[in-house]
C-alpha positions as CSV (number, residue, x, y, z in Angstrom):
1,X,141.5,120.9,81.8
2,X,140.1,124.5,81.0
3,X,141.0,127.1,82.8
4,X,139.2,130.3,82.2
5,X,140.5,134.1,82.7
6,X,139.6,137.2,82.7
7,X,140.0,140.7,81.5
8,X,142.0,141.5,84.0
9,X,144.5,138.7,83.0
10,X,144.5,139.6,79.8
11,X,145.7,143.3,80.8
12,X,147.9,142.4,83.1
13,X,150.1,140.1,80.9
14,X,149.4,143.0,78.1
15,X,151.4,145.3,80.0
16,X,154.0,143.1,80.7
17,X,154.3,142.3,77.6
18,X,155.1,145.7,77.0
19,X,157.5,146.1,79.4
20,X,159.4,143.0,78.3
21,X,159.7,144.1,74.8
22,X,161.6,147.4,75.9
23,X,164.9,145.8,76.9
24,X,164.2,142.0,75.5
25,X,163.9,142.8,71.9
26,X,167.4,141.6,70.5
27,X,167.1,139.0,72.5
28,X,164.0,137.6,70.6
29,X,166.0,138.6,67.3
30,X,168.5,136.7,68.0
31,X,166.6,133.2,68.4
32,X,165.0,133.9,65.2
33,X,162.0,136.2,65.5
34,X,161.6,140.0,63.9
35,X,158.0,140.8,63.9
36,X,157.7,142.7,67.8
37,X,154.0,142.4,67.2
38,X,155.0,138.4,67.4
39,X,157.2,138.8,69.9
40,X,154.9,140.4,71.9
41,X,151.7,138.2,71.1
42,X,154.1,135.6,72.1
43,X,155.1,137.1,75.2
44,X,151.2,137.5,76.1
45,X,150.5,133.4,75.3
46,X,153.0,133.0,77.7
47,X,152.1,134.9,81.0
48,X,148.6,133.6,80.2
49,X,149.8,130.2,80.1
50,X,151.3,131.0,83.4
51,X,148.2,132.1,84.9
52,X,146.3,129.4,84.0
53,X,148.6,126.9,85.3
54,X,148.6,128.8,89.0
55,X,145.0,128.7,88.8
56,X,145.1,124.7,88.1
57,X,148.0,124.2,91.0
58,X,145.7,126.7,93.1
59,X,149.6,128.0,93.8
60,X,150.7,131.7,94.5
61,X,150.3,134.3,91.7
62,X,153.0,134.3,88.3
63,X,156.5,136.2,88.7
64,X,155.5,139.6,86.8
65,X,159.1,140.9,87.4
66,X,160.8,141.8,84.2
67,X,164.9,141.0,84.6
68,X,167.5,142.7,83.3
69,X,169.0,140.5,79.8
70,X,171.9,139.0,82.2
71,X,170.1,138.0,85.0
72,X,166.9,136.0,82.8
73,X,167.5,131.8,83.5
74,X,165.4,128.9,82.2
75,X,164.5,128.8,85.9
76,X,161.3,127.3,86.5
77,X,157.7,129.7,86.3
78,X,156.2,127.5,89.3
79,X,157.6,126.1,92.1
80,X,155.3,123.5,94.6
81,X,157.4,122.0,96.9
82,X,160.2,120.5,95.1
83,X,158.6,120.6,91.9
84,X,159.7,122.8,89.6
85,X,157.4,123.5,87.0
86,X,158.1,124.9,83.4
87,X,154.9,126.6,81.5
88,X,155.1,126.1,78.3
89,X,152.4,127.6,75.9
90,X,151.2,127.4,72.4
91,X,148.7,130.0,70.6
92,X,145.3,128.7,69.0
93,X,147.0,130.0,65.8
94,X,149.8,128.2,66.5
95,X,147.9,125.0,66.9
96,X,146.3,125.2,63.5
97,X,149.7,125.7,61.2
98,X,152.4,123.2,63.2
99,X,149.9,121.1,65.4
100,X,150.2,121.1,69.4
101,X,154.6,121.6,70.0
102,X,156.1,123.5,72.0
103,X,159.7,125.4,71.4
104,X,163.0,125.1,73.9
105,X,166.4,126.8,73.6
106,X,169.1,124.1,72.6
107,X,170.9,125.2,75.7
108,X,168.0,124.9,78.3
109,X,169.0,122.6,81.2
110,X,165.7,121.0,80.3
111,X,166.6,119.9,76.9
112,X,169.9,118.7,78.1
113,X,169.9,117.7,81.8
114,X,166.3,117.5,83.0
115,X,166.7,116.8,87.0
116,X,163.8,114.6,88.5
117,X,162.4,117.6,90.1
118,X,161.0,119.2,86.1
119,X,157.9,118.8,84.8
120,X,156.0,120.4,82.0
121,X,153.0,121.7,82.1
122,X,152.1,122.1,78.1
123,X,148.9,124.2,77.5
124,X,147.4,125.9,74.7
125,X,146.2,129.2,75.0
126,X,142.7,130.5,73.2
127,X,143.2,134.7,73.2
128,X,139.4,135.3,72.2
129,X,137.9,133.2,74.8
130,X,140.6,134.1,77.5
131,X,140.9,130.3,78.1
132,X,143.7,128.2,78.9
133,X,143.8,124.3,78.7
134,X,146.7,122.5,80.1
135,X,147.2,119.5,77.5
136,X,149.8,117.3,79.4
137,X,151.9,117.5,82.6
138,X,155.0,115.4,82.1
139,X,158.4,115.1,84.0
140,X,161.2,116.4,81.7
141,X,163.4,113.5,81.8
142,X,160.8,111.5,80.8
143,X,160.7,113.3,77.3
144,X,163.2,111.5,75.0
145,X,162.5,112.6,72.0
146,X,163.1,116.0,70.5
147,X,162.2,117.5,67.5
148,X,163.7,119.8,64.9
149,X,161.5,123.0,64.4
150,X,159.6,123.4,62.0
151,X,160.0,127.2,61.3
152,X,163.4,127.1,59.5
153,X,164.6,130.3,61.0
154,X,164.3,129.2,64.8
155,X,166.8,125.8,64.2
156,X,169.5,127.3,65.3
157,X,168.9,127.7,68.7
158,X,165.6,126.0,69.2
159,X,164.3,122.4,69.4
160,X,160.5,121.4,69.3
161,X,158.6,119.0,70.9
162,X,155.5,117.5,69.6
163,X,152.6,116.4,71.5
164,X,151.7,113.5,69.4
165,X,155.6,112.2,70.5
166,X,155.2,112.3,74.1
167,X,154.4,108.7,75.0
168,X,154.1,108.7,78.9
169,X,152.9,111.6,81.4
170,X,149.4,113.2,82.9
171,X,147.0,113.2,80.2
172,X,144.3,116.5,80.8
């Protein structure tokens, strides 16, 4: 599923990007990246991702709010009822050098203790034609199999999963 955005997406998530990158920078030092350009490229893929997935579950508009260091969680982006959903995005880039994956903090509650409320909504995000397309929705706890990175650098706190992996789920 393909879900188109616009400009004003695209500027939106750009600024919060920005924002972000002002008191988050360490933070994204610390589980492995340097480049801010990356980081904030990375930060962009991510909103998007977010975007798109409201516009699929035709739910209320991303969280926009940038927290303080302390107070960020691995909270879900989306929440429909009792589902909790957690966006996870990959660039077009991206795609090309590792293949679809998507990376997790070691310590997410996903990775370890996935409740039957989690699902994934894994997407890939095309910058140049402001298009989002939502590859698979799974339930966490369904995902048994996780991957070591494939970026040396992000091992130490970070564990990938690989589309090609995933067995059961929503197929888009």
């Amino acid at each position: 599923m393909i879900m188109k955005l616009s400009k004003y997406h695209l500027k939106k998530c750009e600024k919060f990007a920005d924002d972000q990158l002002k008191g988050s920078a360490k933070l994204y030092a610390y589980r492995g990246e340097s480049s801010k350009l990356k980081m904030r490229e990375d930060i962009i893929i991510g909103k998007l991702a977010e975007v798109g997935a409201c516009k699929y579950f035709k739910s209320k508009k991303p969280d926009f709010t940038i927290y303080e260091r302390s107070k960020k969680s691995y909270s879900a982006d989306l929440k429909l009822g009792n589902m909790r959903i957690h966006v996870k995005s990959q660039s077009k880039e991206s795609v090309r050098k590792y293949g679809h994956s998507w990376l997790f903090q070691r310590s997410d509650q996903i990775v370890r203790n996935a409740t039957p409320f989690d699902f994934l909504v894994l997407t890939s995000v095309d910058l140049d034609k402001l298009e989002v397309t939502i590859l698979k929705i799974i339930r966490a706890r369904e995902i048994n199999r996780w991957g070591e990175c494939r970026v040396p650098r992000y091992r130490h706190s970070k564990v990938a999963l690989y589309l090609k992996e995933i067995q059961d789920g929503y197929d888009h």
